[in-house]
N, C-alpha and C positions, 0 to 999 in steps of 0.2 A: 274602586280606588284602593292602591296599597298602602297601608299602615305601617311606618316606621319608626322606631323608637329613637326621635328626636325632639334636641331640647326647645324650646318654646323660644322665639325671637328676643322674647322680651325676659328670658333671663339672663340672657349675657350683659344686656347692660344694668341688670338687676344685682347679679353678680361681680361685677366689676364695681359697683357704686360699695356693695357689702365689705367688700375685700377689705377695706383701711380699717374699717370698726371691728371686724374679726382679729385683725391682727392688732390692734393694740389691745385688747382682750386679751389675748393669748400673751402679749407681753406681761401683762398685768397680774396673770396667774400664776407666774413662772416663779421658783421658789430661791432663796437668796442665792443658794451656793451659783445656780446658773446667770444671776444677776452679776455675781463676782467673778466669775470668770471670762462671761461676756464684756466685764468693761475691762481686765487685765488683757482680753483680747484688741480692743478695740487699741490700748497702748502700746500693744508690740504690734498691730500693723502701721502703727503710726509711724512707727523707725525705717519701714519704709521708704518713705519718702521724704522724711525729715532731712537728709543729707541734702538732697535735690538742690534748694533754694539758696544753700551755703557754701555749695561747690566753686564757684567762682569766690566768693571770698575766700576760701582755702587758701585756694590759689593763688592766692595774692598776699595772706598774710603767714603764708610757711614757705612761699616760694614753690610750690608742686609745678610740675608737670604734667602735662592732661595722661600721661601712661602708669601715673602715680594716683593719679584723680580716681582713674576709673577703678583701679584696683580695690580702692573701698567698696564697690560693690562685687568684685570677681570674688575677692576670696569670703567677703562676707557668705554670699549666695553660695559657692563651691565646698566652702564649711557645712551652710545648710544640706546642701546635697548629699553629703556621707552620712551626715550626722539622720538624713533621713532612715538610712538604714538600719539604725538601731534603737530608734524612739520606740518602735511597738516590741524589743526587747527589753528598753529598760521602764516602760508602762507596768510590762510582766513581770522584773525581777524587782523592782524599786516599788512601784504602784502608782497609778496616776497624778494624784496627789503629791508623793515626793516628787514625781519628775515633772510636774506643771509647775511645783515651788521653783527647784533647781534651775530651773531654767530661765527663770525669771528674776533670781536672785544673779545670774550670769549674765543679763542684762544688763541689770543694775549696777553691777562692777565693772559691766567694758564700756559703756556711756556715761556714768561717774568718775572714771578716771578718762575717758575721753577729752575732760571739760581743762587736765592738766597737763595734754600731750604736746612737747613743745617740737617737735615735727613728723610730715607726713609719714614715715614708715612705722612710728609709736601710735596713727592713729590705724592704719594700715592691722597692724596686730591685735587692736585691742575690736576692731572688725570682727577677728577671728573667733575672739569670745560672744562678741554681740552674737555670731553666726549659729552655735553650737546652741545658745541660750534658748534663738528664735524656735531652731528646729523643737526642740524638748520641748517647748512649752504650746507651739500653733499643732502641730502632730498629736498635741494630746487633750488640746482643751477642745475640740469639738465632740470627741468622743464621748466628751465627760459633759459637754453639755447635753447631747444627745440622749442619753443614759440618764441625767438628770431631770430633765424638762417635763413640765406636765403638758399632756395632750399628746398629739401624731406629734415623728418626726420633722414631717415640714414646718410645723410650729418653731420646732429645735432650731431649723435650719435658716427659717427667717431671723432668728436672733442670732446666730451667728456672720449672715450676711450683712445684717445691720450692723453690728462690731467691724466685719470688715469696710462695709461702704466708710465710715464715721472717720476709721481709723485714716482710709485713704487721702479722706478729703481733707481732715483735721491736719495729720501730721506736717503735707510741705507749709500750712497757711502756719503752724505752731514751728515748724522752722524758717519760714520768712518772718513773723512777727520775733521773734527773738532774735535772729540772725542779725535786722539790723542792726542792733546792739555792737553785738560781738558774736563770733563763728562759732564762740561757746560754749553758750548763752542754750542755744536748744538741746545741746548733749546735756545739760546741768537739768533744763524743764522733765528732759525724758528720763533721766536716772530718778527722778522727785517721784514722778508718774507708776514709774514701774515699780519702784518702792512699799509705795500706797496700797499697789498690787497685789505683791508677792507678798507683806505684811496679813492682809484681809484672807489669801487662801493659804497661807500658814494657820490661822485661828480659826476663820470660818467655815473650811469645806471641810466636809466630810471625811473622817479615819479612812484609810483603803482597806478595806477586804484583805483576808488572810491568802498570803499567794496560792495557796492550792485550789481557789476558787476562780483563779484567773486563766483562758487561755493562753497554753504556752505558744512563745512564738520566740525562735534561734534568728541571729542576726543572718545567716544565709537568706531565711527563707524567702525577702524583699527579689533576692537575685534568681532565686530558681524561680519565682512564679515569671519571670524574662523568658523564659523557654519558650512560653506561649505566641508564635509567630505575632497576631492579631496586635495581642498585646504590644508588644515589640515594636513593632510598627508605626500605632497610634502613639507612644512614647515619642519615639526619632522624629514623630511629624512635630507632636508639642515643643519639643527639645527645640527645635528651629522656629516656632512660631515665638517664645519664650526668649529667644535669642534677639529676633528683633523687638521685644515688649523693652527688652534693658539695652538695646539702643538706645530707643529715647529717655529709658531710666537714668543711663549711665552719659551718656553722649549731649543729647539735648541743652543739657544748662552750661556745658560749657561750649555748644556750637550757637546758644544765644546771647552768653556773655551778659547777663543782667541781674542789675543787683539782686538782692535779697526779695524782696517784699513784691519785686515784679515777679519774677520767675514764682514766687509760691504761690500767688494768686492763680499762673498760669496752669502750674501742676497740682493747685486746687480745683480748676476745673476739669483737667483730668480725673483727677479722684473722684468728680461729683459724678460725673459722667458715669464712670468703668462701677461705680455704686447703683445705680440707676438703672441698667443694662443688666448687669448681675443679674437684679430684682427681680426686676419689671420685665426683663427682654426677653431674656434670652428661652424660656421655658414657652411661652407663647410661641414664640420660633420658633423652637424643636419640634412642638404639637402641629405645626401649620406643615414644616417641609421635613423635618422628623432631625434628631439628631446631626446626623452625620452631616445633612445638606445645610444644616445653622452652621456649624463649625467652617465648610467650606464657602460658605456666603461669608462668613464676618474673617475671617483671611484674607480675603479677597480685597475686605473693604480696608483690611489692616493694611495692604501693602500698597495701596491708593494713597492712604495717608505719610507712607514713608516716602514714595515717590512725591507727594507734595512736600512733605520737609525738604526733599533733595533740590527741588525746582528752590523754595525760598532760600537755601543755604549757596547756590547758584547767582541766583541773583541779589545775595546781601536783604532780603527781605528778612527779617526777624521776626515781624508780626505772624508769615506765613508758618515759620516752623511753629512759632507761638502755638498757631490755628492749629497745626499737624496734632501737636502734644495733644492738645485738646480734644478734637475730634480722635483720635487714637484710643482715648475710653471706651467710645463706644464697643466698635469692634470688642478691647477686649472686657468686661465685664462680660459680653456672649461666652469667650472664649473659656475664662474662667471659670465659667459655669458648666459649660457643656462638653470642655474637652474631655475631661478624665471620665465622663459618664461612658461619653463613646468607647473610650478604652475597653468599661468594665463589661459594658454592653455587647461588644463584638469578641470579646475573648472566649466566652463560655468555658473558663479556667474554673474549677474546683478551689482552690486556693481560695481561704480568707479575703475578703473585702480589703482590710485593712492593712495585711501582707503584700496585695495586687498594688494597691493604692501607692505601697512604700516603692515596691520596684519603679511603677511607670513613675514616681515623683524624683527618683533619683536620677532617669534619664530627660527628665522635663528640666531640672534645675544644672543638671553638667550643660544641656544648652544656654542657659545665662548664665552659667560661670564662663564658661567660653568668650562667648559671645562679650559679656562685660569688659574681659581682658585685650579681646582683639583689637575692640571697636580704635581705641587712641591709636595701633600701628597701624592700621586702615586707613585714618586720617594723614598718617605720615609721612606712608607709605605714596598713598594714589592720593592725597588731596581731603580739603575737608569734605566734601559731600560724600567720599566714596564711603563710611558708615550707612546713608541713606540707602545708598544702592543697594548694597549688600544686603540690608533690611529686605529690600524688597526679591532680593534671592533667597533669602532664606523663607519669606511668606512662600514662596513658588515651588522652591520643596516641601515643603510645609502640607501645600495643598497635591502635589505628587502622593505625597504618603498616607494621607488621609484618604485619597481616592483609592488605595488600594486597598483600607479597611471591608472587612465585610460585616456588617451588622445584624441584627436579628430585629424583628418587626414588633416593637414593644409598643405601649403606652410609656409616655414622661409623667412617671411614678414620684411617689417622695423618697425614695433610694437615689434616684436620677440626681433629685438637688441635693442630696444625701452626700453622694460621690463626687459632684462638681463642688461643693463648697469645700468638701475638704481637702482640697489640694492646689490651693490656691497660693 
């Protein structure tokens, strides 16, 4: 009989029962400064999707346009996307610290004066700053959790998943629950929130390090590590997978037309969803059919779902887009997790982790700024479902591009969740 070095039947389910009480342990040891930034995190994903559930009231009480709708998300996101490229400069020249405040005090001025914009192109601009705020401060706080945390990495990383799942799920229910009110009513909750924030890691986190102890890093440097074909590649696929994810970001609540407190509930269960998959999913998948084939499986399933939005937007079913939004987590919390690993995995670039990270996140995020802005002349253009279709073009390049990655035969490491939590 041959002897192989396998684990015993009965730890896997030994191990799975362990896993909740390990991880609330490791929450439990974790030291304040990562406590505060993990929950300042948890309120800038909330912004998010805080628009979502108020986009039809927008629209109704400024008079918008759905090509003016979407545009709170084009330029917000398209802000993010440059601004990607100089957050690991200004980490270096400023210090994390300053640029996790800044950024967050930048929040707090474009969603506090959001609350007094008396039409859509003043809130349009004040997006712009939301945008700039988001990049500075999500670009830098996992780094600084990471670096902070006690235990392994993946410790780091489950606590910053958990900020994001929270943030997802919380933010449209906290802009449905206020929205009914008034449109805004959740811009006033989210400047209070981010406030709170930016106040606690002004006082409580840790002085930065004298700059000559930090790696330098030149705003170019995000764009040459693009040289890297592999890399390159796995970007353009994200960039179009990303593209349809702000379909339904951008598109959805006004192709459902539903008050406030419906639609939040709805894109509360997307958020629960795309939290849950993150976690729990998507790493178990990678381990089973490895990277690259999780990424190509949940595209797959993404573009299923957009084709079912396009079926209920066809036949005036509302419930069915409802279901699309919903089931659309799925897929992407895999997506979120596991895209950008693939990138770092198949490039075999020398280049910085977090240099690499900034390039592929700058061609992952110009696909939702794109995409955000097109989707209303799509609808105009060819009719309202043709958003859905397109969705489902773009998952199909998507999966083109990914299949022409070439990857290297790894274990799903804690670098893996390392990489996919931070470019989300």
């Amino acid at each position: 009989m041959t002897v192989t070095d396998r684990t015993p039947a009965s730890a896997a389910p030994q191990a799975a029962h362990d896993e909740p009480s390990s991880m609330l342990a490791m929450f439990r040891q974790q030291p304040r400064a990562v406590w505060i930034t993990a929950f300042a995190a948890t309120i800038a994903f909330m912004g998010i999707g805080l628009v979502d559930p108020i986009l039809h009231s927008i629209a109704e009480a400024l008079n918008a346009p759905p090509n003016k709708l979407t545009l709170l998300f084009g330029v917000y996101v398209g802000v993010q996307c440059v601004a990607m490229l100089v957050t690991g400069w200004s980490a270096y020249r400023f210090g994390p610290k300053r640029t996790l405040t800044v950024g967050l005090v930048c929040i707090v001025l474009a969603s506090g004066i959001s609350v007094l914009a008396g039409d859509i192109d003043q809130l349009i601009a004040l997006r712009v700053l939301w945008g700039l705020g988001n990049a500075l401060f999500l670009a830098t706080a996992l780094a600084f959790i990471v670096s902070s945390a006690k235990g392994d990495r993946h410790g780091a990383i489950m606590m910053y998943e958990a900020a994001l799942g929270i943030g997802l799920a919380v933010g449209p229910l906290l802009g449905a629950t206020l929205g009914e009110w008034t449109w805004r009513a959740p811009f006033g909750g989210t400047a209070l929130l981010m406030l709170i924030g930016a106040i606690l890691c002004a006082i409580m986190l840790p002085a930065d390090s004298p700059r000559a102890t930090r790696t330098p890093v030149r705003i170019s440097d995000p764009l040459k590590a693009l040289k890297n074909r592999t890399l390159t590649i796995a970007g353009i696929g994200s960039a179009f997978y990303t593209g349809a994810l702000f379909t339904v970001i951008a598109w959805a609540p006004i192709a459902m037309g539903l008050r406030p407190i419906h639609a939040g509930m709805i894109f509360f269960g997307w958020g629960l969803l795309t939290a849950v998959a993150g976690v729990f999913l998507a790493t178990p998948l990678a381990r089973a059919i490895g990277e690259k084939g999780g990424v190509l499986t949940a595209i797959t399933g993404y573009g299923v779902v957009m084709a079912l939005a396009g079926i209920g937007t066809l036949t005036g079913e509302v419930w069915l887009i409802g279901l699309a939004v919903v089931l659309s987590g799925l897929p992407s919390g895999i997506l979120n997790t596991l895209f950008t690993d693939l990138a770092m995995a198949s490039g075999g670039t020398d280049t910085p982790r977090s240099v690499s990270s900034a390039g592929f996140s700058f061609l992952r995020w110009a696909g939702a700024a794109i995409a955000a802005v097109l989707v209303s002349y799509l609808a105009e253009w060819f009719g309202e479902v043709a958003p859905w279709w397109f969705a489902v073009g773009y998952c199909a390049v998507a999966l083109g591009a990914v299949a022409m990655v070439r990857t290297k035969k790894r274990k799903v490491a804690e670098d893996a969740a390392l990489i996919g939590a931070e470019e989300f």
